[in-house]
N, C-alpha and C positions, 0 to 999 in steps of 0.2 A: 057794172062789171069791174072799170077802173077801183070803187071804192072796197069791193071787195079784196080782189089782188093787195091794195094799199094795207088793208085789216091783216091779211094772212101775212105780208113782210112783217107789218110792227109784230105780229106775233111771235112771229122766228125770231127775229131781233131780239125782243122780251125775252123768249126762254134763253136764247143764248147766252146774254148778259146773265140773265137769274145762276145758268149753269157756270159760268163761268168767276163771278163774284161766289157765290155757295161754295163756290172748291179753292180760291183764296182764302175765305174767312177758315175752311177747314182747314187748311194746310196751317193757318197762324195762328190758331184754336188748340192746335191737335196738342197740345203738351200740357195743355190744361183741363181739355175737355174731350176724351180719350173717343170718345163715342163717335164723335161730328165726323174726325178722320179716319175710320173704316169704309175702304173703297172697294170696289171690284172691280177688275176689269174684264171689260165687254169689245168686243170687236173680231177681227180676224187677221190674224197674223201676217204680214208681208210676204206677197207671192212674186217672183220674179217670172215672165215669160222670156224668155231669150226666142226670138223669131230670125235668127242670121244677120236681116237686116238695121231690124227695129227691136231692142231690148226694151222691157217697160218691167215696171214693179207699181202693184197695185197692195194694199193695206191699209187699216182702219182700225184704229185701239183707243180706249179711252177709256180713264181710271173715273168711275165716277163713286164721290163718298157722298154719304149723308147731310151734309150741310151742301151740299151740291141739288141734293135731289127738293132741299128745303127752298133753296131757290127759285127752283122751277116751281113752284108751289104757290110761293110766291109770285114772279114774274105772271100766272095765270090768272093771280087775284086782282093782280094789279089790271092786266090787260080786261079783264071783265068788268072793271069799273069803268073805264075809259070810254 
């Protein structure tokens, strides 16, 4: 069970980095290679609860482009070899 759990971190880990380098190369890319930096964004917009006592704001966005999504692509190929 331990080695499992350990398999599914390095996985997140992987895609995260993959997601995260794919969207720097895109952003330092984008003025050459126009395609890579077309992003969308996905998530839900910051919702504020006011409770009198306890205020909280809850939200989630995240611009992801094409060299981003290549990453993750990556990061899975990688992690399938390992």
């Amino acid at each position: 069970m331990a080695g499992r759990n350990k398999n599914t971190l390095l996985l997140l880990i992987l895609l995260l980095v993959g997601l995260v380098i794919g969207g720097v190369i895109g952003e330092l890319l984008e003025s050459h290679i126009k395609i890579l930096a077309y992003s969308e964004r996905i998530g839900f917009s910051p919702v504020t609860v006011d409770l009198s006592i306890i205020k909280f704001t809850i939200g989630f966005l995240m611009d992801i482009n094409l060299s981003s999504i290549i990453g993750i692509i990556l990061a899975v190929i990688v992690y399938s070899k390992i």
